[in-house]
C-alpha atoms as one frame of an Amber mdcrd trajectory, in Angstrom:
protein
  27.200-137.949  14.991  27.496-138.448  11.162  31.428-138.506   9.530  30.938
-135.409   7.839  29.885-133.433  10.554  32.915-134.587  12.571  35.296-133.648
  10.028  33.345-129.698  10.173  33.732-129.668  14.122  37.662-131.487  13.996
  38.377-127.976  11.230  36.990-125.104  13.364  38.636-126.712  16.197  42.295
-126.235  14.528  42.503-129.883  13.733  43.015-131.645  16.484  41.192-134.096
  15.784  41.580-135.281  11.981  40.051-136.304   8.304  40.177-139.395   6.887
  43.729-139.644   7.062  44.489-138.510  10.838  47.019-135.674   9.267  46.023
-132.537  11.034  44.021-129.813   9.284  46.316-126.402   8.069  46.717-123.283
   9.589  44.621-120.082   9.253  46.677-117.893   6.911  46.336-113.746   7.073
  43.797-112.145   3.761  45.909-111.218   0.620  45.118-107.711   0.752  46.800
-107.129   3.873  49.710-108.859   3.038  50.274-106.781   0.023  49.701-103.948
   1.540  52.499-104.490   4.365  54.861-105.871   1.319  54.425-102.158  -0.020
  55.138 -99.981   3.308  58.402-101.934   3.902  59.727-101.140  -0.039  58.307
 -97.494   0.459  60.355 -96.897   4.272  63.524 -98.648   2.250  63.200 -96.414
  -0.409  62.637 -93.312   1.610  65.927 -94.474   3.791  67.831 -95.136   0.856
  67.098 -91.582  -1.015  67.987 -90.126   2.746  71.203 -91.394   2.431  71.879
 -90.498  -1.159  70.646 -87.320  -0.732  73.475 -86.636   1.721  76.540 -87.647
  -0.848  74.927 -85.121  -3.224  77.829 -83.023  -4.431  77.532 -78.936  -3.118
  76.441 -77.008  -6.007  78.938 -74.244  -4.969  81.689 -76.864  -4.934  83.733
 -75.019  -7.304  84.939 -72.639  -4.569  88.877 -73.536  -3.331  87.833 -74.226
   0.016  85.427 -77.277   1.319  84.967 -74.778   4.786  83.880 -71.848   2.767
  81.761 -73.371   0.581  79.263 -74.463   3.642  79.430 -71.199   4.994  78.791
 -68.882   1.926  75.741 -71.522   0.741  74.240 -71.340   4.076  73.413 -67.845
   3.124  71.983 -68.700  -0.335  69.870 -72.115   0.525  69.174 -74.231   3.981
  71.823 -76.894   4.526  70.940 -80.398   3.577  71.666 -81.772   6.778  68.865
 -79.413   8.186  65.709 -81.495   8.767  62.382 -79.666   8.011  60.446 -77.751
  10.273  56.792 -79.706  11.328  53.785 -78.569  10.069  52.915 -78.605  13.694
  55.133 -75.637  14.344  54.008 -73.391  11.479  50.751 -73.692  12.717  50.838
 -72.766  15.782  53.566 -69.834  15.362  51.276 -68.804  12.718  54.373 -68.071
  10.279  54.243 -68.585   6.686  56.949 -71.167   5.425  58.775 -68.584   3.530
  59.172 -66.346   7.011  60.431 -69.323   8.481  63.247 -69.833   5.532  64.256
 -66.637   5.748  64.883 -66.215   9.877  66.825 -69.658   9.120  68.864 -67.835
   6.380  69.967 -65.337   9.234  70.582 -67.331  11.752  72.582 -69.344   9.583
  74.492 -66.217   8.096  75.207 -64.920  11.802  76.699 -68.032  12.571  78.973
 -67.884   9.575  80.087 -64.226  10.492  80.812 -65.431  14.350  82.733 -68.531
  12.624  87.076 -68.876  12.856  88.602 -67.237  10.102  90.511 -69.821   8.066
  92.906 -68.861   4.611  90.386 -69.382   2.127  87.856 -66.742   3.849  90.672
 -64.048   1.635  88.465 -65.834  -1.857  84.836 -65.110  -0.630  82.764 -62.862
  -2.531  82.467 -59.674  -0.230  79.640 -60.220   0.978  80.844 -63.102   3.104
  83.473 -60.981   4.212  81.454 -58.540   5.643  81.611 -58.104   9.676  79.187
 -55.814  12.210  81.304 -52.443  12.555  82.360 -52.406  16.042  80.464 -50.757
  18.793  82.537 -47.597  19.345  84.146 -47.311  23.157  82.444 -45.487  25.608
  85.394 -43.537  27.827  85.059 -44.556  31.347  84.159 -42.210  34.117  86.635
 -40.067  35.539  86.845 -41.810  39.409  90.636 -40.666  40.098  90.586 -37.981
  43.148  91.375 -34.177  42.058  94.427 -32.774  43.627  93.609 -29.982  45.418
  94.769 -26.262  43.836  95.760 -22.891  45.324  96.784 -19.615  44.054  99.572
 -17.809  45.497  99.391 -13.718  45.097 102.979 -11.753  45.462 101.522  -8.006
  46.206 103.332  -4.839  45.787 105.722  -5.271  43.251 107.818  -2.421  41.247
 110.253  -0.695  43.815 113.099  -4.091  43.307 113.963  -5.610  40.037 115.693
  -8.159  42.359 113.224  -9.739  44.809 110.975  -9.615  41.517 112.818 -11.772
  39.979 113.636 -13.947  42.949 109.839 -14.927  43.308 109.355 -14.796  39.427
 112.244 -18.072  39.792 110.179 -20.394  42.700 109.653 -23.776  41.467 106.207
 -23.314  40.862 103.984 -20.350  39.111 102.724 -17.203  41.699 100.723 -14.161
  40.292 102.844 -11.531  40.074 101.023  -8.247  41.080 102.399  -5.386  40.419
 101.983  -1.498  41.529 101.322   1.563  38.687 103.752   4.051  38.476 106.284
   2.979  39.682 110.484   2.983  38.673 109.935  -0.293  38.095 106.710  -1.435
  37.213 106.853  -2.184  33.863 110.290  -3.948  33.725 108.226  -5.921  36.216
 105.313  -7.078  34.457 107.285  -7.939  31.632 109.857 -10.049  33.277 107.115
 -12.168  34.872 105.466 -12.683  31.821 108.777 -13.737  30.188 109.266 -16.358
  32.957 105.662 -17.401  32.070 103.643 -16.143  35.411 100.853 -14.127  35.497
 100.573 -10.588  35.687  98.225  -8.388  37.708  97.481  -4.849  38.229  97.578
  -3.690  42.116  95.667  -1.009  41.776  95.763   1.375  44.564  92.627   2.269
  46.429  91.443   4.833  49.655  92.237   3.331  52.727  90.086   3.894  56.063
  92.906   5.319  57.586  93.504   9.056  57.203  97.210   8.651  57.474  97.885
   5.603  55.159  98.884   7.241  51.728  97.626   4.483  49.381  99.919   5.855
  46.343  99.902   7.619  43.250  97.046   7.422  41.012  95.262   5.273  43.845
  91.008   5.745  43.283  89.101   8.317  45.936  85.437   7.983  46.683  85.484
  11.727  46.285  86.225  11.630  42.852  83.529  11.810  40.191  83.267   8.665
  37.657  85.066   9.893  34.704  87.878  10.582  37.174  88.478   7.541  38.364
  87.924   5.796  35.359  90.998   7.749  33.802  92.635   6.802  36.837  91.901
   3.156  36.082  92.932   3.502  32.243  96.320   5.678  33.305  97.204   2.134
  35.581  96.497   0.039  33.072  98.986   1.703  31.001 101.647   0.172  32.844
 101.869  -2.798  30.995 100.067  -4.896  28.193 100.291  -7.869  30.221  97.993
  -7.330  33.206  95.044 -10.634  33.201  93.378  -8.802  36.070  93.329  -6.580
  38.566  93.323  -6.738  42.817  93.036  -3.568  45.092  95.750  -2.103  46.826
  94.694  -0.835  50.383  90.967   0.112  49.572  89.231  -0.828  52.504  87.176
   2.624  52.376  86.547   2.437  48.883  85.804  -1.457  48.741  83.139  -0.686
  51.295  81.191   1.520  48.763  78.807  -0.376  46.155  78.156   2.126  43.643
  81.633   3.019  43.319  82.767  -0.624  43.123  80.538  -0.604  40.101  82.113
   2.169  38.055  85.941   0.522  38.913  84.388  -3.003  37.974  82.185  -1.990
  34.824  85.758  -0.128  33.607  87.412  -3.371  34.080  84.749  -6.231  32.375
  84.809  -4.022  29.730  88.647  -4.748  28.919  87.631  -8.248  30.149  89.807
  -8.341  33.128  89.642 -10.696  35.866  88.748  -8.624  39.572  90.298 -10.394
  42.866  88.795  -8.823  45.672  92.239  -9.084  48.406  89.492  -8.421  51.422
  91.208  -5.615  53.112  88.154  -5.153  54.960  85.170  -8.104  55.619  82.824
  -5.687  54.271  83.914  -5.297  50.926  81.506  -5.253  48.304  83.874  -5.804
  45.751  83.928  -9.473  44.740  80.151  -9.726  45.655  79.506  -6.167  43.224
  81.881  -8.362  40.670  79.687 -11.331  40.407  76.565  -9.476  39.921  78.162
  -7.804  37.358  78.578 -11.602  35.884  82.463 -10.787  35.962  85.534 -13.236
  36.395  86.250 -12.844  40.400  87.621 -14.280  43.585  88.227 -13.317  46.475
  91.427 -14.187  49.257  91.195 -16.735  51.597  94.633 -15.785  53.634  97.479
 -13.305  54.186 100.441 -15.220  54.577 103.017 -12.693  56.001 100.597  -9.871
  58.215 103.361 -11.434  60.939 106.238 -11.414  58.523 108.454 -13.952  61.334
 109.536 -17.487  58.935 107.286 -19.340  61.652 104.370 -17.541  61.211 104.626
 -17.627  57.684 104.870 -21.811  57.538 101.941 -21.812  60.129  99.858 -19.565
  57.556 101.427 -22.326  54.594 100.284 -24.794  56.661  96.549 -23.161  57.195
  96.121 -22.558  53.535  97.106 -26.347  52.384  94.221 -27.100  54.759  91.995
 -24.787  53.558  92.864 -26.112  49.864  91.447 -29.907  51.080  88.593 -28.913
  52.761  87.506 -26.671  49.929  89.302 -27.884  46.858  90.733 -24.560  46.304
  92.476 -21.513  48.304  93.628 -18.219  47.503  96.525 -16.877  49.060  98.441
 -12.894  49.143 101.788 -12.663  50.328 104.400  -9.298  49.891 108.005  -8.975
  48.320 109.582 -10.114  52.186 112.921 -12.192  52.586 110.687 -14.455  55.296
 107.788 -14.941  52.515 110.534 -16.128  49.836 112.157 -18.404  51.888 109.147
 -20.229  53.268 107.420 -20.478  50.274 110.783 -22.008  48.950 110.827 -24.815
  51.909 107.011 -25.651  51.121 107.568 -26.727  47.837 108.272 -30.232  48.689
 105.769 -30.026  51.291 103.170 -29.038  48.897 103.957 -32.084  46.619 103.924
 -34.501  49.703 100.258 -32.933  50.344  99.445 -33.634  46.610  98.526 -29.652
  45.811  98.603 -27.934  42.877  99.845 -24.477  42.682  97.853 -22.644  39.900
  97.821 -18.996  38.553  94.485 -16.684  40.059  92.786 -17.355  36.829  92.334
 -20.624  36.972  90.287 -20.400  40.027  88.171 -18.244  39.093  84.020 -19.118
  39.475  83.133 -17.962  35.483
């Protein structure tokens, strides 16, 4: 092989084998271009890091506030913070948002977290705008859930002949309805000494019995008598006193029975706006059912407490009505001006406390 075409085949070979003077032949060095080119990415990544880190010593244009805290938190409301890299490209297209929709959901997310943010002193020198806070939700009042106490009414009939047992029952430690007779000596000393002692005041008006021999009292209402009649026997009753709420019958269980004259005694009544309480001297009254469809205030009694007027049988009937109270929620009760009635309903007061019920005037029993 001719010398120069060794010296060609020693070169491609990487010199193993060398020229003239044995040295071997130099190594294969990379183009210029591509030198240059990685020369420039490394000053252009320095630069970029070095600007990165200037850019976060920049002084806060709002720096003339007092407070270092406040200022970030007022300027996160005005511009994004610097620490805050960008969002991708990436992500605006495929939420489809414009930049400026994303800058401004970034401007209140930023501002809610400022208004969630500790108070510290130097909140008192922000503009008001900082200061200002979501106006609290106003409290909704929890549901009633505690159990209602039980409530019963207890009626005192046929008062007017004694000032003195009056006033007896007019003293128990808790409020009767005092109900109290026309035309009597006493009647309206009555009615206004219960209303002075702050219990309620009823007319007992009298009504025909079914008995030919019971004499029901004066002024008392007659099915025989025409409707003007009886209604100026209703207005002469009412006289007695200017502190009647209402009325219950007296007797009655022949004129209770009758519909259409229920209706003139009841229309004469709702038209003063008194209460009716139907005291069931018969179970075939038609008076509290005549009151409702007259759209009146009514009730009707549950219990006589005294019919046996012995102190046992009187408790027994206390006893009957508290129960009567719990399984219903309410009870109605009519006792009479009796020493045995008095005394009992004395002793239950405790009892009636232990049982948690409520002793409540008539009215506030009543269905409308």
């Amino acid at each position: 092989m001719p010398p120069q075409k060794r010296n060609k085949t020693a070169k491609v070979r990487g010199g193993r084998k060398g020229g003239p003077g044995g040295s071997p032949a130099p190594k294969k060095r990379p183009s210029t271009p591509l030198l240059v080119a990685w020369i420039l990415a490394v000053i252009l990544l320095s630069s970029l890091i070095y600007l990165g880190r200037e850019a976060r010593r920049l002084p806060d244009p709002s720096s003339d506030l007092p407070v270092a805290k406040t200022d970030s938190s007022s300027t996160s409301q005005t511009r994004p913070s610097v620490d805050q890299a960008p969002e991708p490209s990436s992500n605006v297209e495929k939420s489809g948002e414009r930049p400026a929709e994303q800058s401004e959901k970034k401007a209140e997310s930023s501002s809610s977290r400022s208004a969630h943010s500790d108070e510290s002193p130097g909140r008192r020198d922000l503009p008001p705008m900082a200061m200002n806070r979501p106006a609290p939700r106003p409290g909704v009042p929890s549901p009633d859930i505690s159990p209602r106490r039980s409530r019963i009414s207890i009626v005192i009939d046929d008062l007017g002949p004694d000032v003195g047992i009056a006033k007896r029952f007019a003293s128990l430690p808790f409020p009767v309805t005092m109900s109290v007779l026309p035309h009597q000596a006493h009647s309206s000393e009555i009615a206004e000494l219960a209303h002075l002692k702050g219990r309620e005041v009823i007319l007992h008006l009298p009504m025909e019995p079914m008995g030919a021999g019971k004499n029901p009292g004066q002024g008392a209402l007659l099915l025989s008598m025409p409707a003007d009649e009886i209604r100026r026997n209703i207005r002469a009753a009412l006289d007695t006193s200017p502190y009647f709420d209402g009325v219950n019958n007296h007797m009655g269980s022949r004129m209770t029975r009758d519909a259409q004259a229920m209706k003139t005694v009841l229309s004469e009544l709702k038209g003063r706006d008194l209460f009716f309480l139907d005291s069931m001297t018969t179970n075939e009254s038609k008076g509290w059912k005549t009151a409702m469809e007259l759209n009146m205030r009514t009730l009707k009694r549950d219990i006589f407490l005294d019919d046996n007027p012995s102190a046992d049988a009187v408790r027994s009937q206390i006893s009957r009505l508290v129960k009567i109270a719990k399984l219903r929620g309410t009870a109605l009760a009519i006792g009479h001006p009796r020493e045995a009635t008095l005394k009992s309903l004395q002793g239950a007061a405790g009892y009636f406390r232990e049982e948690g019920i409520e002793i409540v005037a008539a009215r506030d029993l009543m269905n409308r």
